[in-house]
N, C-alpha and C positions, 0 to 999 in steps of 0.2 A: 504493500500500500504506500509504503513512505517513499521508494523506488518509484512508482506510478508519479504521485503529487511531485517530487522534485524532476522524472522527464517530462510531465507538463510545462513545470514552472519554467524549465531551462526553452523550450518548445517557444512558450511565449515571451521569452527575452529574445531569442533570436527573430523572431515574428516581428518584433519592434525595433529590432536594430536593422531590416531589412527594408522596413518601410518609412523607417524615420524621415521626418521631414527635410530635406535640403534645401540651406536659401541659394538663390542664387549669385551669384557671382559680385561682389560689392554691392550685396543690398543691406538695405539701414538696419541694425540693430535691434535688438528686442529678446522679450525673455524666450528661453527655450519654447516650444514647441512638443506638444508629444503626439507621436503618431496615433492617425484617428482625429484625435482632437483639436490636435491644435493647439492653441492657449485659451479654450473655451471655460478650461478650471483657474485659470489667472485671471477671470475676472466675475466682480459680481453681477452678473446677470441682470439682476431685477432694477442696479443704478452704478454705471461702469465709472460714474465720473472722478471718481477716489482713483482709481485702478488705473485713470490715463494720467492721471495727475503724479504719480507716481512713478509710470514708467516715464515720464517725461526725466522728472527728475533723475533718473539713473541713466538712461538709454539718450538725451539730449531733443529738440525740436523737431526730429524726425526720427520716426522711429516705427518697428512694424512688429505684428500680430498674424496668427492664423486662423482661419475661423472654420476649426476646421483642418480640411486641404488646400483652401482659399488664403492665399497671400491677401493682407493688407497694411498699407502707410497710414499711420495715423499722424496730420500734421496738427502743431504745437505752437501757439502764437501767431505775432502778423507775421514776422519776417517769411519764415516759412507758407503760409496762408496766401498769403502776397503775391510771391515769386510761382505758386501753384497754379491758384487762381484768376491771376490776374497777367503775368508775365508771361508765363505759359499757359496761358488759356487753353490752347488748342490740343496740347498735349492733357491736357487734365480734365476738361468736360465731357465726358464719356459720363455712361451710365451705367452700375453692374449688371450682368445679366444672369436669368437665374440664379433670381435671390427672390424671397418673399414678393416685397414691393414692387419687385419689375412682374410678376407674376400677375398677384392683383388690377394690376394696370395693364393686363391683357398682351404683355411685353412690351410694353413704353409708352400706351397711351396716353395723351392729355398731356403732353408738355413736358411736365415733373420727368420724370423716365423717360420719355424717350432720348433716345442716344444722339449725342452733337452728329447732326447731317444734315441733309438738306429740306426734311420733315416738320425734323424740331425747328429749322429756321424761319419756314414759313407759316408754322402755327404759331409761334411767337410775336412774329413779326403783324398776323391778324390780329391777335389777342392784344397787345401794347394797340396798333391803332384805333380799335373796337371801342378799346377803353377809352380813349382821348376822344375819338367822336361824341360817345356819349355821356361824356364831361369832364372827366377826367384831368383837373387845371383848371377847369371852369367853373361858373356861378352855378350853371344848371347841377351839377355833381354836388354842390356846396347844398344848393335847395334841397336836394335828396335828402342828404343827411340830416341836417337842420328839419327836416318835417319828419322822420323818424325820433330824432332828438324829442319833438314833441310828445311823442306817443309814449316814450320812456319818461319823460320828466312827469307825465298826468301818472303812471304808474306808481312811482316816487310820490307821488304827493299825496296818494290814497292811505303810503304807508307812514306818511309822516309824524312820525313821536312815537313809531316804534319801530324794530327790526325787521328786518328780514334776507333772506338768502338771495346774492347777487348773482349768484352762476348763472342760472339757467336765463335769467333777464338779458346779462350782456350778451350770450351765446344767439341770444334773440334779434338782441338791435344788430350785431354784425351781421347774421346772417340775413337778415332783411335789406340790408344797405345793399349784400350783393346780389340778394335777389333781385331787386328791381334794376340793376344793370344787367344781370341773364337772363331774367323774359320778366322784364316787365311787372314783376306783380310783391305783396309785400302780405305776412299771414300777420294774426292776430297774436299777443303773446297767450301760448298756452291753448295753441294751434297743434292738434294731432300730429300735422304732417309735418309740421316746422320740428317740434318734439321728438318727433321719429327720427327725422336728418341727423341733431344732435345727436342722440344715442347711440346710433347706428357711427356715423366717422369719428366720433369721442373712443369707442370702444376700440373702432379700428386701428388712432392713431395709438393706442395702448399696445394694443399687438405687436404692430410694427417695430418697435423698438422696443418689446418687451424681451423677456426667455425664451417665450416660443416660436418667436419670429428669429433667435439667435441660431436655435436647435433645425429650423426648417432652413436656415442660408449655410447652417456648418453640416449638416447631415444628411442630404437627399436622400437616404434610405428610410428615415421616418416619413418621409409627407404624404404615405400612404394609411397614415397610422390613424387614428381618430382623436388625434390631439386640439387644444384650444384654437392651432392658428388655422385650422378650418371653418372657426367662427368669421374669420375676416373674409375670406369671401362668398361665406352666405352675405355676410352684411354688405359682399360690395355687389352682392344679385340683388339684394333689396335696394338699392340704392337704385342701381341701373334700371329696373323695373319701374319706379315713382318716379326719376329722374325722363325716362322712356312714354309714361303717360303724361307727363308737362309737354314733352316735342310735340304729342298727337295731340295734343287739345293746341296748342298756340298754332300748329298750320292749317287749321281751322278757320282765324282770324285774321291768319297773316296777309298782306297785301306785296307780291315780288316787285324788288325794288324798292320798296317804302318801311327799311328797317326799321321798327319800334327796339329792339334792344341785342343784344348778344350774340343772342338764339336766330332772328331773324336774319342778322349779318352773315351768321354763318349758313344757313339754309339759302340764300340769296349765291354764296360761293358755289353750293353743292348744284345750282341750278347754271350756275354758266362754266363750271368746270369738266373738264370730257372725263374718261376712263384713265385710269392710270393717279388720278391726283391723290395727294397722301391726306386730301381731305376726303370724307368717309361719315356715314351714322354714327360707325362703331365708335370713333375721333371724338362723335361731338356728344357722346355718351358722355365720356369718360372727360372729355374736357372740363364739361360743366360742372360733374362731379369734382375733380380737381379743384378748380376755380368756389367754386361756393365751400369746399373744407377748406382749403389755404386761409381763404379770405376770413371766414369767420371763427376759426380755431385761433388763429397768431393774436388778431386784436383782442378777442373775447379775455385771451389768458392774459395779454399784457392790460387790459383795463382791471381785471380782479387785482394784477399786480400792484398797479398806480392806488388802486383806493383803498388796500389794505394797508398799504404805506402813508398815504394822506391821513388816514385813521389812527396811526401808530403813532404818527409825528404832526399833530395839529399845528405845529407852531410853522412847519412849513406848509399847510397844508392855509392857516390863515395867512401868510404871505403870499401863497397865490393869488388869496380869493381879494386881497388888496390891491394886487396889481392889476386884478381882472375888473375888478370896480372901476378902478382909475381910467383904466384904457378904455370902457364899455360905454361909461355915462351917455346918460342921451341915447344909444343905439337900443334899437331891439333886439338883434342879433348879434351875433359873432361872425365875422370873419373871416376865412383862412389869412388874409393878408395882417388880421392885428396880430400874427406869432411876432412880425418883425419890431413891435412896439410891447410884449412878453417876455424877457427874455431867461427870466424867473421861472418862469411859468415854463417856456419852450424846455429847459435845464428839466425843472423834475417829468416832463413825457418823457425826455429821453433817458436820464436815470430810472424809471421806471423799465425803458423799454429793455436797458444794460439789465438790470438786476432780474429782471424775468425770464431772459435769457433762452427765449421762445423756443428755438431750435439748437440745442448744445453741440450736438456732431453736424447739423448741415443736412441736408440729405447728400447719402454717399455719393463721389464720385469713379469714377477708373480714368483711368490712362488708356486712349486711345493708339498707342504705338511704344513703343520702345523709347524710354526719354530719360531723361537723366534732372536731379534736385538735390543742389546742396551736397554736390560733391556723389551722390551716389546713385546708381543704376537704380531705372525701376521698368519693371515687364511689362509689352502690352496686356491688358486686360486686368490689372491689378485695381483692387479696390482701396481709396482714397477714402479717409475720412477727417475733414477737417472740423480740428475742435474748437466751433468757436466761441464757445465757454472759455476756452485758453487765454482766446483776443482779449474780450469783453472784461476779466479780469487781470490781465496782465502787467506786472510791478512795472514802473516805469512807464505805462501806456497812459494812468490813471491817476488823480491826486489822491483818490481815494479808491483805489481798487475793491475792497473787501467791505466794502461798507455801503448804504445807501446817502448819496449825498449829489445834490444838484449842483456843488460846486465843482466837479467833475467836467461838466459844461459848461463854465461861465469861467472869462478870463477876469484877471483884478481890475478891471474896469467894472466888471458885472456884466459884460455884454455876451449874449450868447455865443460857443464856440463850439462844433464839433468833431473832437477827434477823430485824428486817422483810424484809430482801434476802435471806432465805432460801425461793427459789419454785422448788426444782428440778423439784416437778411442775407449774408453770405458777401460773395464779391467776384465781380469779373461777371461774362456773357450768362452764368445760371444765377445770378443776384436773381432775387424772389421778384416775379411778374409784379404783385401787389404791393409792394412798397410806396407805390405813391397814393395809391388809395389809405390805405393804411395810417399814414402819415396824416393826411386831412382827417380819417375821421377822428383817429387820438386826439387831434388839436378841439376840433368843435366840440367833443362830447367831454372831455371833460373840463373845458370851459364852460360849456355851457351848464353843466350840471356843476361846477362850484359856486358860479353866480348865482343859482338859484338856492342850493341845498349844504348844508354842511350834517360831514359826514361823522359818526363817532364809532367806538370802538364798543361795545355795549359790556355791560359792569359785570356781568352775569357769564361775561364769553370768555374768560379764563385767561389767561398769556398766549399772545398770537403765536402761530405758529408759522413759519417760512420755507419751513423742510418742502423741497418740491418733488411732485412726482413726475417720475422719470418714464419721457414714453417719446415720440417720433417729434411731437411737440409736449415741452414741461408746461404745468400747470400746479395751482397751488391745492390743499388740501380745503373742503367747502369751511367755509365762515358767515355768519352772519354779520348786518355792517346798521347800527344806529342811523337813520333819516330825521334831518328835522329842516324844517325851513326856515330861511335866512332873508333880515335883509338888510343888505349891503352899505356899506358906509360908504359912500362918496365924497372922496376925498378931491380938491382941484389937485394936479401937476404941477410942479416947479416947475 
């Protein structure tokens, strides 16, 4: 018997010295590897960002992992981010393939995945114009907002002088903002369908960057198995289904030529386009879906973030709401254009935006050819993950790296400034489609809801907590937030 157990044992040492993993030829560093695996037990699974933080610190700004049989570069700061993303663009926007994410996307549908060519360039390049047609820069995009800002502020004011749960509110105003730029139309809060959307890409973005979604990109032998990450794409058949009955009810109404919003621009393409075009139904499935989670997950998590922090620290939270007095008197409205007489105020959106830290790894990229970073070899097809939780706190990038503070943004003048290490949507040709949406609504919604409402931390909710949960996008744990209404001191200007 003891003869039997030690030629097993010897059996499977030689098994693993046979298939151990070999990097190749000057490529970056990192901890061992064990065959099979990978460095799948070198990290914590369920919130890896300790675990990159670490090997940063041992192994240096570049540095690699296996996922699995899967080589990947994990890059570390701007410098290296920079020269990736931005320098070498071309080399570095690739998309992985077969992995989780590219999978649910049908192999790269809708923007996000698909891989740098001439596809991705020309969905992009409709989607950036689509959006600029239908206001995107302009008054008309601003009106949108601002008359949802309404619907949410009557909300707020029903609850005013007591509590209540912000999550599922702002997940509401985002995604209505982009609904009415993809066809047109805006649901009620606490709308079935709108409620479904949430639940349904909420759970999703959890998978994606969860353990199961590590175990389905490091192990192709399991995704046969009846594990959790098969819930993602039921939920992206549910999607595509509800998403599939909005196309057939709006070509109903629609008039060719006379595009009302998104959806229409793009049906308008599929009518003067021949065979062969990499526009398609399937395209604008998955577009849409794309476009309405991007859009309404990143802001939704960075508003919970800005007002759990307004809440914590009242005293910046009333120097906002003083600057916003001052700049406002007399208007009914808020403007996109008063950020540049804000600059107080512009500082805590974008500390907020740092600290919440929306997307930590980026969505992954690969190397499209054989390329070389920072001194060392890296292989076509290799998986690229930039951390830009790295940037976002990085000593030297920040006056205040590790902490919440608006002076991060503001030079000793007090006037707005924003760092180069400020890339919460990435950087180079795949920086996030929505950033300039994104950007106006932060500014009007919580202006406009500090002039109206001041927010408190409520007596009964214990010590806040900030630990985030870790997933495709971070998000904070549910809290409730004190409403009361305000009114404002008007102060004249020096």
């Amino acid at each position: 018997m003891l003869d039997s157990l030690v030629l097993v044992g010897f059996c499977v040492c030689l098994l693993f010295l046979l298939i151990r993993v070999q990097r190749p030829k000057n490529f970056p560093p990192g901890p061992r590897p064990l065959p099979i695996f990978g460095n799948v037990f070198h990290l914590n699974i369920r919130n890896p960002m300790k675990d990159f933080e670490m090997f940063a610190e041992r192994y240096g700004d570049i540095y690699s992992l296996y996922l699995g049989r899967k080589p990947a570069v994990v890059l570390h700061g701007l410098k290296a981010i920079k020269e990736a993303l931005v320098t070498k663009s071309a080399d570095f926007s690739g998309r992985p393939q077969n992995v989780l994410f590219n999978h649910m996307t049908e192999g790269g549908k809708g923007i996000v995945m698909a891989d740098y060519g001439p596809a991705w360039k020309e969905h992009r390049r409709f989607a950036l114009m689509t959006l600029r047609n239908f206001g995107l820069g302009k008054q008309s995009m601003v009106n949108r907002i601002l008359e949802e800002i309404e619907h949410l502020a009557a909300k707020l004011e029903k609850h005013s002088g007591s509590n209540l749960s912000p999550q599922t509110l702002f997940h509401a105003v985002s995604s209505n903002v982009i609904c009415r730029v993809l066809f047109g139309i805006r649901y009620e809060y606490g709308d079935e369908t709108l409620k479904q959307y949430v639940e349904l890409y909420t759970e999703n973005n959890k998978i994606v960057n969860g353990p199961w979604s590590l175990l389905y990109d490091a192990f192709p032998v399991v995704r046969s198995l009846p594990l959790p990450f098969k819930k993602a794409f039921k939920n992206i058949y549910s999607l595509k289904k509800m998403t599939l009955t909005l196309i057939d009810e709006h070509k109903k109404t629609r008039v060719p030529g006379k595009p009302r919003d998104l959806l229409d621009c793009y049906l308008d393409e599929l009518d003067t386009r021949g065979n062969g075009s990499s526009f398609d139904d399937a395209e604008l499935i998955m577009l849409i879906i794309i476009l309405h989670t991007a859009a309404t997950d990143t802001t939704s998590n960075t508003l919970l973030t800005a007002f759990l922090y307004l809440m914590v620290f009242p005293d910046i939270q009333g120097r906002c709401q003083q600057e916003i007095d001052e700049v406002l008197q007399g208007k009914t409205h808020v403007s996109f254009e008063d950020r540049h007489n804000m600059p107080y105020t512009q500082a805590v959106i974008h500390e907020s935006q740092r600290i919440a830290n929306i997307v930590p790894l980026d969505i992954f990229h690969s190397t499209s050819k054989d390329t070389e970073l920072m001194g060392y070899n890296i292989p076509k097809g290799t998986i690229i993950i930039p951390n830009l939780s790295s940037v976002l706190n990085e000593e030297g990038q920040w006056k205040f790296p590790h902490e919440f503070n608006p002076s991060n943004f503001l030079n000793e003048q007090g006037q707005f400034e924003k760092p180069e290490a400020f890339i919460p949507f990435s950087a180079g040709p795949r920086v996030c489609l929505g950033e300039g949406l994104a950007r106006v609504q932060l500014f009007l919604i919580v202006v406009s809801l500090l002039r109206r409402f001041q927010f408190i931390w409520p007596e009964d909710a214990g010590e806040p907590d900030f630990t985030p949960v870790f997933g495709l996008t971070t998000t904070l744990k549910p809290y409730r937030m004190g409403v009361r209404l305000r009114q404002p001191t008007i102060t004249k200007r020096n």
